[in-house]
N, CA, C and O atoms as a GROMACS GRO file, in nm:
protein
  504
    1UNK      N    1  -2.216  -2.883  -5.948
    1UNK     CA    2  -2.136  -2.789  -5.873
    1UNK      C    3  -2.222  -2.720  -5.766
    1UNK      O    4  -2.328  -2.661  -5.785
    2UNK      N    5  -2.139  -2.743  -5.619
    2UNK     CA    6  -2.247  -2.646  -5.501
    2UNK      C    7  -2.219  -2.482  -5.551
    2UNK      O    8  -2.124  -2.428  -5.608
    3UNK      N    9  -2.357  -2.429  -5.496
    3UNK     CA   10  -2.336  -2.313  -5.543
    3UNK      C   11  -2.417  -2.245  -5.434
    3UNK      O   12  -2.536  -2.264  -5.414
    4UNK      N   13  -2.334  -2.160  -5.363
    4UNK     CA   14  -2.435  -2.065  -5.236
    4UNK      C   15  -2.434  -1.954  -5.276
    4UNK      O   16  -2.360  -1.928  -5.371
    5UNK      N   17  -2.510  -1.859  -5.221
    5UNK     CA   18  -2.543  -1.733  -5.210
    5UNK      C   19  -2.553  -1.661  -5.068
    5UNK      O   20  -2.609  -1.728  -4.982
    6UNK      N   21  -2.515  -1.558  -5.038
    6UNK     CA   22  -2.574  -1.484  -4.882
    6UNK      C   23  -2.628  -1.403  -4.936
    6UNK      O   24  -2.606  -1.367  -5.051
    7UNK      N   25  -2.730  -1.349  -4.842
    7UNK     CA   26  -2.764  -1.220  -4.820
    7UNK      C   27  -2.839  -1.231  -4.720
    7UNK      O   28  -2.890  -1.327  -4.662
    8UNK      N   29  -2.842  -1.025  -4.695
    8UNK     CA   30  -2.916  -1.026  -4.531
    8UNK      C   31  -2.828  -0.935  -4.456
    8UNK      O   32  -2.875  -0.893  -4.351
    9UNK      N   33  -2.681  -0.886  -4.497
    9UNK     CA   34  -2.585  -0.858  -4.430
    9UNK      C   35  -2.656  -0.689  -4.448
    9UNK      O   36  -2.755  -0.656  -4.513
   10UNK      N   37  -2.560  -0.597  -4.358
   10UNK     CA   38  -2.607  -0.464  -4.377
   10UNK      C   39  -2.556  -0.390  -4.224
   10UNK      O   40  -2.471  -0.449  -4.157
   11UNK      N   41  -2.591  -0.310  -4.194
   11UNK     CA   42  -2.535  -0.212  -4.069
   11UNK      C   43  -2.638  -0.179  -3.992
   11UNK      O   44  -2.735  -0.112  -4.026
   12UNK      N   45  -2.612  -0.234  -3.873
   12UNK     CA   46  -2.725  -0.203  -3.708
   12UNK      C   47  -2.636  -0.155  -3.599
   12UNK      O   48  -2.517  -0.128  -3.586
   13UNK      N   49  -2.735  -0.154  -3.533
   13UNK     CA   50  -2.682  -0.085  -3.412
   13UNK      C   51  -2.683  -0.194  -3.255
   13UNK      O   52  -2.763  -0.285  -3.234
   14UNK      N   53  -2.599  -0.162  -3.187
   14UNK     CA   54  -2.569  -0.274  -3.088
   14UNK      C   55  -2.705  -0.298  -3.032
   14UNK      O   56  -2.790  -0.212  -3.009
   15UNK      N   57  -2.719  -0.462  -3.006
   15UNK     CA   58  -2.829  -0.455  -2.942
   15UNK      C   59  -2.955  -0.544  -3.067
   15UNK      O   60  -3.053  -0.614  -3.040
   16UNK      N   61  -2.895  -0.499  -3.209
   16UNK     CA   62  -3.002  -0.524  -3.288
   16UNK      C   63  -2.987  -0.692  -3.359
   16UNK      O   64  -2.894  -0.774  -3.358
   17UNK      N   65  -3.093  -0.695  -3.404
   17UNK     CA   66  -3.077  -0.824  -3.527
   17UNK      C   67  -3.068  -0.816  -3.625
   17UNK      O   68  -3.089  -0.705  -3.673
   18UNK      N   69  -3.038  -0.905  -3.695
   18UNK     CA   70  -3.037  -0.898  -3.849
   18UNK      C   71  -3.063  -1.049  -3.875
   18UNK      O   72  -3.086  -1.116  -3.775
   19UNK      N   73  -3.063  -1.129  -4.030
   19UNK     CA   74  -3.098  -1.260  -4.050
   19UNK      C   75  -3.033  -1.269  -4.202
   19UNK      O   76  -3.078  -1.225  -4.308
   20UNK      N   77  -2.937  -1.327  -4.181
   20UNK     CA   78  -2.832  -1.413  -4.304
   20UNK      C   79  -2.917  -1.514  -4.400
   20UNK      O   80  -3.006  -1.570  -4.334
   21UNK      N   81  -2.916  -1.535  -4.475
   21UNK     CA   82  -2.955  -1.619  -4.569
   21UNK      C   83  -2.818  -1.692  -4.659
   21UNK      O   84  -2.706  -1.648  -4.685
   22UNK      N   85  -2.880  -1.813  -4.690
   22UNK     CA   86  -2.769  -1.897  -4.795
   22UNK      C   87  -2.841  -1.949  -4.860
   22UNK      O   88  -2.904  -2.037  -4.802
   23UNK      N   89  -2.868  -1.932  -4.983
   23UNK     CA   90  -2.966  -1.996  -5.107
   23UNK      C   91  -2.835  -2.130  -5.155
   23UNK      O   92  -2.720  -2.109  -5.191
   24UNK      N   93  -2.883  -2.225  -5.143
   24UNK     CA   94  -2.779  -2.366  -5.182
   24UNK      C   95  -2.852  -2.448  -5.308
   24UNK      O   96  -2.969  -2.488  -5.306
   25UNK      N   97  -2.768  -2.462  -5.405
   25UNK     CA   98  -2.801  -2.544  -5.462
   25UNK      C   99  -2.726  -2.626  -5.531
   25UNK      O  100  -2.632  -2.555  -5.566
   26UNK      N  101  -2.706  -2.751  -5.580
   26UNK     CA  102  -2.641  -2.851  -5.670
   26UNK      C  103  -2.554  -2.983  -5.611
   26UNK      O  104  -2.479  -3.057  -5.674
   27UNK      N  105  -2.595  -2.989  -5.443
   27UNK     CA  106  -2.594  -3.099  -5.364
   27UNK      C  107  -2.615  -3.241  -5.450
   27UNK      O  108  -2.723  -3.254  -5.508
   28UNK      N  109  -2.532  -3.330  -5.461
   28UNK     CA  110  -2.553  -3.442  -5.536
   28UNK      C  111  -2.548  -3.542  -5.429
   28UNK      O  112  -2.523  -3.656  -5.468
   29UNK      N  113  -2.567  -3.525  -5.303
   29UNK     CA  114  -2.604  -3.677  -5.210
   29UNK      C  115  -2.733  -3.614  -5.106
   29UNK      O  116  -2.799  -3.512  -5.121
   30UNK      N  117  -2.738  -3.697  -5.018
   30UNK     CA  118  -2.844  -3.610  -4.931
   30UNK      C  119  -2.754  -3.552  -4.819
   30UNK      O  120  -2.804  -3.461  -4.752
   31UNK      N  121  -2.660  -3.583  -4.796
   31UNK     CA  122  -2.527  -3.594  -4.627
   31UNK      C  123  -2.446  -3.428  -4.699
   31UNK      O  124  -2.384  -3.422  -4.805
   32UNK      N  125  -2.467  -3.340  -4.626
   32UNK     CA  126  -2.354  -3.248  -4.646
   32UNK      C  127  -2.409  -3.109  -4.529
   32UNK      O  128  -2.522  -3.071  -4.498
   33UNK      N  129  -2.287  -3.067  -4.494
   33UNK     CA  130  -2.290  -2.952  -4.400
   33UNK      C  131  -2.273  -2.823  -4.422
   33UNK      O  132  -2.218  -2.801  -4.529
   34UNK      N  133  -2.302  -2.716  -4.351
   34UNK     CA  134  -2.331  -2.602  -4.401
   34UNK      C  135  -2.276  -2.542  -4.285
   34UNK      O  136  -2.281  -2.594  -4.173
   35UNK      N  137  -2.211  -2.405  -4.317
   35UNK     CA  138  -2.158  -2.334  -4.187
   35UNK      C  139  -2.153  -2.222  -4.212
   35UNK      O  140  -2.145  -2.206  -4.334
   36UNK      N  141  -2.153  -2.105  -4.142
   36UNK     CA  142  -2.157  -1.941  -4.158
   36UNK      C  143  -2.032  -1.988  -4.072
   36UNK      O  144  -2.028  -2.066  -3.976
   37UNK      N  145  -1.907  -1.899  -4.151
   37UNK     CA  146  -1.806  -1.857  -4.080
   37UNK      C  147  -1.804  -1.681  -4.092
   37UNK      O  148  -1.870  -1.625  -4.180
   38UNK      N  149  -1.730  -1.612  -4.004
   38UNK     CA  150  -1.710  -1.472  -4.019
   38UNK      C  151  -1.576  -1.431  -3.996
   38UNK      O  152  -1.531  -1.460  -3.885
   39UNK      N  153  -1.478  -1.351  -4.100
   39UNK     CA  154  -1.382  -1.290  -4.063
   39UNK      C  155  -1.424  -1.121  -4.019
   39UNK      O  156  -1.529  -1.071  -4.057
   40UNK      N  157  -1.339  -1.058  -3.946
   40UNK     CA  158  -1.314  -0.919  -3.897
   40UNK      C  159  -1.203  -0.887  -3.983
   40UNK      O  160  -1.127  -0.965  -4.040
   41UNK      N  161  -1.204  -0.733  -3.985
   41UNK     CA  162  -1.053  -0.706  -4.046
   41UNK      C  163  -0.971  -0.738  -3.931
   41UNK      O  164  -0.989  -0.755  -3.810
   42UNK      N  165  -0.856  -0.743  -4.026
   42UNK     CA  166  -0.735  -0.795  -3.991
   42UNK      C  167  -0.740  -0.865  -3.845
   42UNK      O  168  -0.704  -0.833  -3.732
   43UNK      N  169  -0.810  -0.991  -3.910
   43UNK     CA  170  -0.849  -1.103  -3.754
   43UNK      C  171  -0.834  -1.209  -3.887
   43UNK      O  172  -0.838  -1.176  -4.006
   44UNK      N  173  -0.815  -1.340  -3.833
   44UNK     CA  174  -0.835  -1.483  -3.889
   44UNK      C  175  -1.013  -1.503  -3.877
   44UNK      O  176  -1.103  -1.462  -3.804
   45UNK      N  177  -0.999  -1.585  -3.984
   45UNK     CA  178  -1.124  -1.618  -4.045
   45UNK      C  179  -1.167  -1.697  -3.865
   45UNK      O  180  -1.080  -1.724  -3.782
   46UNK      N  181  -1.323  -1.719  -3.843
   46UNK     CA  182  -1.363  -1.825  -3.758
   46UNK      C  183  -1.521  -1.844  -3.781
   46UNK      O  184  -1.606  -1.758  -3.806
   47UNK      N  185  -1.537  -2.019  -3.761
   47UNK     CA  186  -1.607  -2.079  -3.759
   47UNK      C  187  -1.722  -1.985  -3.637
   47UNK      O  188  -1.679  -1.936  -3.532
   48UNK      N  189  -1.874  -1.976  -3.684
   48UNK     CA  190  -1.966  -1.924  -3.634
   48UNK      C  191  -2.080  -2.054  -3.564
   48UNK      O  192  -2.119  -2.089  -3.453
   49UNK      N  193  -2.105  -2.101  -3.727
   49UNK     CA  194  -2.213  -2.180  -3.673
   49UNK      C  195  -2.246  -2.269  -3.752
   49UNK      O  196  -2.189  -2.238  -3.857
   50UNK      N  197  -2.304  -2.364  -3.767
   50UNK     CA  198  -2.315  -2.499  -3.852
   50UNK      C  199  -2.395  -2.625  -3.827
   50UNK      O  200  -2.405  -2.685  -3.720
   51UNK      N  201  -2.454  -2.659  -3.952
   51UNK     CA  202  -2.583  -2.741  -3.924
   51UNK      C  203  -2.568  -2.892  -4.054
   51UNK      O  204  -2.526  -2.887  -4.170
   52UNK      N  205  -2.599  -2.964  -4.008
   52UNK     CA  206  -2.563  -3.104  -4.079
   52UNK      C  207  -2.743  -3.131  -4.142
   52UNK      O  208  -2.856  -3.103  -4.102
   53UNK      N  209  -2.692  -3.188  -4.238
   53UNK     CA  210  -2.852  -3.244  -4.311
   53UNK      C  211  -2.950  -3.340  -4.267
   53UNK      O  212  -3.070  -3.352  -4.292
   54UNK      N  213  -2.852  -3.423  -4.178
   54UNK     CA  214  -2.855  -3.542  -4.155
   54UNK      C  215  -2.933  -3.516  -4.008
   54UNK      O  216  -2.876  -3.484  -3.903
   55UNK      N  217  -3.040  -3.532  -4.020
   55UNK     CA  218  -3.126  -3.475  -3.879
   55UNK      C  219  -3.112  -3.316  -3.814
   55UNK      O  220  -3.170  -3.281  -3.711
   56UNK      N  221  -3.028  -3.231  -3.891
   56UNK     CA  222  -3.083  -3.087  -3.885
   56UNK      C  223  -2.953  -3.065  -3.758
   56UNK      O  224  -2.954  -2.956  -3.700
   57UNK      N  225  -2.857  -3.156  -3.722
   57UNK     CA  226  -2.776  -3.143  -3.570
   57UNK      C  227  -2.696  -2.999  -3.596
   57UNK      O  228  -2.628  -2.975  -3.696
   58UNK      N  229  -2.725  -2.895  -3.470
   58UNK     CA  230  -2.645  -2.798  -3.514
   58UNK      C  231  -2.507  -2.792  -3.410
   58UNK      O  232  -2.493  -2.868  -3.315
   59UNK      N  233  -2.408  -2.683  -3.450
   59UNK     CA  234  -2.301  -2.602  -3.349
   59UNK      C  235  -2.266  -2.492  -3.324
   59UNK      O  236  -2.235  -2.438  -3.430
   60UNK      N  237  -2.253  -2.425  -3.239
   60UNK     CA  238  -2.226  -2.283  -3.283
   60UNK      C  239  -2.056  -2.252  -3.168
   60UNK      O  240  -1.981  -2.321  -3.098
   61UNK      N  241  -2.070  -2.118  -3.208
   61UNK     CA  242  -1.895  -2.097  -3.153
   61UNK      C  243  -1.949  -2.039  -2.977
   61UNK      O  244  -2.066  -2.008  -2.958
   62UNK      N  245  -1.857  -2.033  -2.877
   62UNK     CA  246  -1.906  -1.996  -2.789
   62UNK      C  247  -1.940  -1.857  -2.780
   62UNK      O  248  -2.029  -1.836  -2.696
   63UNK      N  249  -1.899  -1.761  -2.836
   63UNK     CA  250  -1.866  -1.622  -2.826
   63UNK      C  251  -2.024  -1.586  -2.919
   63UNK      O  252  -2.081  -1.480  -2.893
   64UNK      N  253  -2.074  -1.666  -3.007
   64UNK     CA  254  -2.258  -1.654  -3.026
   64UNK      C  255  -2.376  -1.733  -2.950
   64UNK      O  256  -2.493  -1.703  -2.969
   65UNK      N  257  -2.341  -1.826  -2.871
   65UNK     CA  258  -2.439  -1.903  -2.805
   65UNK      C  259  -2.529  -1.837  -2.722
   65UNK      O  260  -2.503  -1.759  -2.630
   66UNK      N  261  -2.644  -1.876  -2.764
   66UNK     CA  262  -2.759  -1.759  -2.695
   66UNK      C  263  -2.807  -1.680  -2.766
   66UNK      O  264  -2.921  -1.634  -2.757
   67UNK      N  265  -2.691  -1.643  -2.882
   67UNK     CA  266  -2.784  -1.507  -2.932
   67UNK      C  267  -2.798  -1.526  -3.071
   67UNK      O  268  -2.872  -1.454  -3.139
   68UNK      N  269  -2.703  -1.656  -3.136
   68UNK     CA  270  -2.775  -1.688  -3.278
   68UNK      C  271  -2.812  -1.824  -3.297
   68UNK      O  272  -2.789  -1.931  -3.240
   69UNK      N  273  -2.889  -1.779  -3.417
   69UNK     CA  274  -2.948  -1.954  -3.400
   69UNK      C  275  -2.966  -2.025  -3.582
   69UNK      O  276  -3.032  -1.967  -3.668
   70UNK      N  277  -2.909  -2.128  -3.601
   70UNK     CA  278  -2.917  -2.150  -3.741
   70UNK      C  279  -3.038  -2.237  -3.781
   70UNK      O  280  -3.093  -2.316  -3.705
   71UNK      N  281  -3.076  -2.208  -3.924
   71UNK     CA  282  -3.186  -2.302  -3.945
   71UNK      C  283  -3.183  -2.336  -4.040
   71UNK      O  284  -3.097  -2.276  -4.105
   72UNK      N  285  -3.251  -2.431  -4.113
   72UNK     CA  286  -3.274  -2.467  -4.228
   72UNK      C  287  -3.412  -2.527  -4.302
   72UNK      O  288  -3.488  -2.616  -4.266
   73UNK      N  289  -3.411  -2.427  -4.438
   73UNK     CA  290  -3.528  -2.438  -4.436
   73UNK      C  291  -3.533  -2.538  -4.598
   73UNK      O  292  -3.485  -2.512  -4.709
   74UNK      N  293  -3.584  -2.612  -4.566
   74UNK     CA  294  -3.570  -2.743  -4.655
   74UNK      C  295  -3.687  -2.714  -4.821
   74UNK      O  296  -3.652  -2.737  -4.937
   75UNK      N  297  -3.769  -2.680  -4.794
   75UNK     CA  298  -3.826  -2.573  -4.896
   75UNK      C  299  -3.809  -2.565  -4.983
   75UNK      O  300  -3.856  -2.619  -5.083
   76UNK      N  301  -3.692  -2.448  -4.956
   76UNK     CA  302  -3.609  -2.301  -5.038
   76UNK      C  303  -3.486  -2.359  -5.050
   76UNK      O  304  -3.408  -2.298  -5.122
   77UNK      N  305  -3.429  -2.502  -4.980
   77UNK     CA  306  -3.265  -2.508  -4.964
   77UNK      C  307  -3.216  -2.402  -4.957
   77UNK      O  308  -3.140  -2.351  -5.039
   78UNK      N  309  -3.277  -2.332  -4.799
   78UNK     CA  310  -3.170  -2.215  -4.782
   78UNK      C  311  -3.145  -2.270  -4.642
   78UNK      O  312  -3.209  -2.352  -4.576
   79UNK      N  313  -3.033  -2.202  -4.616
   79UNK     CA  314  -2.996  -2.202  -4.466
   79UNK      C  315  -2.978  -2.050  -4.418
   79UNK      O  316  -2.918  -1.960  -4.476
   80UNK      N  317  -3.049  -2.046  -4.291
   80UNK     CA  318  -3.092  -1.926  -4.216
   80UNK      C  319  -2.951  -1.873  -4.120
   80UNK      O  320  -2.865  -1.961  -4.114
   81UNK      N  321  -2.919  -1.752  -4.051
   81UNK     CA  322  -2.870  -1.744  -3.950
   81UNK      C  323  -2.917  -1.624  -3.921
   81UNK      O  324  -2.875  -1.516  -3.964
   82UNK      N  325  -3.036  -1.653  -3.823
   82UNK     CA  326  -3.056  -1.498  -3.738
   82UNK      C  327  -2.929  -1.488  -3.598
   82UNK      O  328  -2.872  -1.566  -3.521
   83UNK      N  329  -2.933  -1.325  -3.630
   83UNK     CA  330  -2.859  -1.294  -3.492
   83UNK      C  331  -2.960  -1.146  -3.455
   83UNK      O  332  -3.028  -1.055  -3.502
   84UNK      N  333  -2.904  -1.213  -3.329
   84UNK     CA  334  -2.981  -1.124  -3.183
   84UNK      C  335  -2.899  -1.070  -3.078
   84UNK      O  336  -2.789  -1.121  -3.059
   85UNK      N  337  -2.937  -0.976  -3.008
   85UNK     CA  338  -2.846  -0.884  -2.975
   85UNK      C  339  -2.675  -0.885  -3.002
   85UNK      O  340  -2.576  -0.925  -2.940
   86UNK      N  341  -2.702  -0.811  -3.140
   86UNK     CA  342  -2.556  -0.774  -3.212
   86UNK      C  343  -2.478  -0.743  -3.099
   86UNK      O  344  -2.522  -0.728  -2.985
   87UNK      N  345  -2.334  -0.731  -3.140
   87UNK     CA  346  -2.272  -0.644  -3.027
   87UNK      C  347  -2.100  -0.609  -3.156
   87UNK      O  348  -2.040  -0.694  -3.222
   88UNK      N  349  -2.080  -0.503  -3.148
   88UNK     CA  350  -1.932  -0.448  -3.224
   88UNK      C  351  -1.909  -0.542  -3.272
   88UNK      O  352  -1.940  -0.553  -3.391
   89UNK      N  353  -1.845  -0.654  -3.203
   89UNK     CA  354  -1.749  -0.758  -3.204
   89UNK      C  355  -1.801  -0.884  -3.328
   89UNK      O  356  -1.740  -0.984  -3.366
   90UNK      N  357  -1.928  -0.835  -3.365
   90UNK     CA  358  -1.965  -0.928  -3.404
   90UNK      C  359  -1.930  -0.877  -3.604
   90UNK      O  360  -1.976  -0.921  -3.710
   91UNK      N  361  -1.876  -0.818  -3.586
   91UNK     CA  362  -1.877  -0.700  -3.727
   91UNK      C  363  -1.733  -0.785  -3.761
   91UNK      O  364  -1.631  -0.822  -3.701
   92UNK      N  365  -1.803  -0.792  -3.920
   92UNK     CA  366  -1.752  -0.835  -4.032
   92UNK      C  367  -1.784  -0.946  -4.146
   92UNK      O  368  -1.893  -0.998  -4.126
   93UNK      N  369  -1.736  -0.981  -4.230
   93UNK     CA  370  -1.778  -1.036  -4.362
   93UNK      C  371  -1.837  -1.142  -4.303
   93UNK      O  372  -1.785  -1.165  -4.194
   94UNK      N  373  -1.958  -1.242  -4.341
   94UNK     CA  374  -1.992  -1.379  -4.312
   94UNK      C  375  -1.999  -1.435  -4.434
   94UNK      O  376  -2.036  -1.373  -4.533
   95UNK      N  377  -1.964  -1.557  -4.434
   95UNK     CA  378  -1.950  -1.695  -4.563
   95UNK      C  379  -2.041  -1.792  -4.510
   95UNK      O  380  -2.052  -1.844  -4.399
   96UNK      N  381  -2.098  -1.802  -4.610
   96UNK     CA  382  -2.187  -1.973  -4.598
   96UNK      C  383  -2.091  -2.021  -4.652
   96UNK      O  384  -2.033  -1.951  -4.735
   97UNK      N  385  -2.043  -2.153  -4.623
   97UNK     CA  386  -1.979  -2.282  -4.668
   97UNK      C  387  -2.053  -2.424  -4.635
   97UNK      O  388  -2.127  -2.475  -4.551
   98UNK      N  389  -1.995  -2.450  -4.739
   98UNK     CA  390  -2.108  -2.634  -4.781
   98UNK      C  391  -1.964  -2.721  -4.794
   98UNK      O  392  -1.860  -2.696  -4.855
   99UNK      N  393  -2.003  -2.825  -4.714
   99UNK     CA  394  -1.879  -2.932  -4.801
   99UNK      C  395  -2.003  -3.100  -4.793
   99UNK      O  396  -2.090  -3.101  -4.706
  100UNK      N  397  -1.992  -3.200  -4.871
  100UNK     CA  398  -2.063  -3.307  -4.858
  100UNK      C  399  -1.965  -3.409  -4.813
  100UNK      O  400  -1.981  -3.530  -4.826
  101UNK      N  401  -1.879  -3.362  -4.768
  101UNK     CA  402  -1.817  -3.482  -4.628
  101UNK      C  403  -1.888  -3.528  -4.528
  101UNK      O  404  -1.995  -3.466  -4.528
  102UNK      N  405  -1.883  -3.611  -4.435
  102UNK     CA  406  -1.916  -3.661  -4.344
  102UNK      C  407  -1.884  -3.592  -4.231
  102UNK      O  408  -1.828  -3.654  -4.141
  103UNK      N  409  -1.920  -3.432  -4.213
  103UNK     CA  410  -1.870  -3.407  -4.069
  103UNK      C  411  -1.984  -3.407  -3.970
  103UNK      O  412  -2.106  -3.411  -3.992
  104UNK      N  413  -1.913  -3.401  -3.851
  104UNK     CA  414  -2.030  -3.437  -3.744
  104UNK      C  415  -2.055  -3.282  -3.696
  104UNK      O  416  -1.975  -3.189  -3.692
  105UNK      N  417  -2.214  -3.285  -3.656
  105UNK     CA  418  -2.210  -3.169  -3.608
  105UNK      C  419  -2.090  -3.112  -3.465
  105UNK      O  420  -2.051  -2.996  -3.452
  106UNK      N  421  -2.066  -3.184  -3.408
  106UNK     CA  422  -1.945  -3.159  -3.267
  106UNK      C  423  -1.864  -3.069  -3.354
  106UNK      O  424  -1.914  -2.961  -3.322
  107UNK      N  425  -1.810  -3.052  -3.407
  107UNK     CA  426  -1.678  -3.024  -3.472
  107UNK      C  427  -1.693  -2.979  -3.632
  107UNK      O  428  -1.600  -2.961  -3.710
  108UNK      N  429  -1.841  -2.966  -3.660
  108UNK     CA  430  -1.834  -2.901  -3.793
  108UNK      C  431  -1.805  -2.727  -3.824
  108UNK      O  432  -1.799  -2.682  -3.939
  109UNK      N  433  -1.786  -2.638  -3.690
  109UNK     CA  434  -1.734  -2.529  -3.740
  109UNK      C  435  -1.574  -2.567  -3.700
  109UNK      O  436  -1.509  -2.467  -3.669
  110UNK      N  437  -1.516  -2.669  -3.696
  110UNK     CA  438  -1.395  -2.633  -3.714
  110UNK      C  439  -1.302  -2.695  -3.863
  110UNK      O  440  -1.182  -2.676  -3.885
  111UNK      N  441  -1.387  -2.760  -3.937
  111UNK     CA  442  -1.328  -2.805  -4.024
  111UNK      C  443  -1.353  -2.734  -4.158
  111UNK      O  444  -1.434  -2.646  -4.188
  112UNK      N  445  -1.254  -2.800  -4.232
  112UNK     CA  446  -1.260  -2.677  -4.378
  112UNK      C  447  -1.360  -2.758  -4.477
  112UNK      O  448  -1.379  -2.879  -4.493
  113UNK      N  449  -1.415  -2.648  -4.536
  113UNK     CA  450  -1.498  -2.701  -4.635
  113UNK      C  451  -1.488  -2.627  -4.754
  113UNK      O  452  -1.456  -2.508  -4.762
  114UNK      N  453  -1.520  -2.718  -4.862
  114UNK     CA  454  -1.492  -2.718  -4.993
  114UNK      C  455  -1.588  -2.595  -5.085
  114UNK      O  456  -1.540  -2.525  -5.175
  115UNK      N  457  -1.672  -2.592  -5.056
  115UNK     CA  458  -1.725  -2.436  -5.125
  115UNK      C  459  -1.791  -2.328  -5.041
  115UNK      O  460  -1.868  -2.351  -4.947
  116UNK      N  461  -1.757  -2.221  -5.081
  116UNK     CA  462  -1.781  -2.081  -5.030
  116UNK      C  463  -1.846  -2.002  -5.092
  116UNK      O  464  -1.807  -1.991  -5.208
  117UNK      N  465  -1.971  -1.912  -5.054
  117UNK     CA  466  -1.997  -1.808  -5.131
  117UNK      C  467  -1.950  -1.685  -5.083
  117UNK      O  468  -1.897  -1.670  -4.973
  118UNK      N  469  -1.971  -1.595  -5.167
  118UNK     CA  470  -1.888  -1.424  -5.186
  118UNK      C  471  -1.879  -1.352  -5.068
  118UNK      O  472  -1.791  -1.269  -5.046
  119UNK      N  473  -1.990  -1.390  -4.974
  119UNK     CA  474  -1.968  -1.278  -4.808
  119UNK      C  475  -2.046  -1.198  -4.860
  119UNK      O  476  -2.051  -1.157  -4.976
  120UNK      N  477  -2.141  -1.166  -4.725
  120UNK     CA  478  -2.243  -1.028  -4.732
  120UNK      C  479  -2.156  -1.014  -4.573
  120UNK      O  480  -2.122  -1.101  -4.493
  121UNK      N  481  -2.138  -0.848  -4.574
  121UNK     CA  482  -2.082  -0.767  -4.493
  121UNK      C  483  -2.192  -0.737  -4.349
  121UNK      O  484  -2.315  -0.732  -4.349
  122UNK      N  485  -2.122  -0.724  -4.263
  122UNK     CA  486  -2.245  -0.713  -4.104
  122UNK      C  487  -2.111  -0.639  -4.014
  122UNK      O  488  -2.004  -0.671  -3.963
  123UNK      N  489  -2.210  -0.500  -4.037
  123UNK     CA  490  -2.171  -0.387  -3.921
  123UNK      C  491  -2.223  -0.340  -3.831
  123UNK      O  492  -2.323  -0.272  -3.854
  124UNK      N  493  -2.169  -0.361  -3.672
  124UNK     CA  494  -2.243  -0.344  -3.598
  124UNK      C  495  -2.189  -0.228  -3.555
  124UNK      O  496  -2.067  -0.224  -3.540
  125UNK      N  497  -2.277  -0.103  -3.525
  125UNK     CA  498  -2.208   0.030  -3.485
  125UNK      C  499  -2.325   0.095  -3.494
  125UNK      O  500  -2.419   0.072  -3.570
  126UNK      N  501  -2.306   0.240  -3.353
  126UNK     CA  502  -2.356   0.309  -3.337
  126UNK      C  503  -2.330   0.408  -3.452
  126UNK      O  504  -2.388   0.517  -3.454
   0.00000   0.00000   0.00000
């Protein structure tokens, strides 16, 4: 059974960083993808950012390009997401999700995937 974890989440101020973590474990092939999605209140969930195993290929949404960047650190089987200059908008719950489908990085934050962990919270405010 996949099993993630976040943490890292917490409250800054515009302008600032912070760095997400996803502790993963119980992958039974080597092929599977990983994605930080983030909902806002009362907004629909959306795809952030996402990175494939399979040569490290990443994606991110346009509304973060530039200012976050995902990683993975093969190690720890964690997957990273620093962000850099926060801004309001960027406030609310984030999910690591894993699925071991075949998605391609092009199009891996838009597809659904099969496990989720609990959400660590990210507030950006003065």
């Amino acid at each position: 059974q996949v099993q993630l974890v976040e943490s890292g989440g917490g409250l800054v101020q515009p302008g600032g960083s912070l760095r997400l973590s996803c502790a993963t474990s119980g992958f039974t092939g080597d092929y599977h993808a990983i994605a930080w999605f983030r909902q806002a209140p009362e907004k629909e969930r959306e795809g952030v950012s996402c990175i494939i195993s399979s040569g490290d290929s990443r994606n991110y949404a346009d509304s973060v390009k530039g200012r976050f960047t995902i990683s993975r650190d093969h190690a720890t089987n964690t997957v990273n997401l620093i962000m850099n200059s926060l801004k309001p908008e960027d406030t609310g719950v984030y999910y690591c999700a894993a699925d071991e489908s075949r998605f391609y990085y092009t199009d891996c934050i838009d597809r659904e995937y099969k496990y989720w962990g609990q959400g660590t919270p990210v507030t950006v405010s003065t």
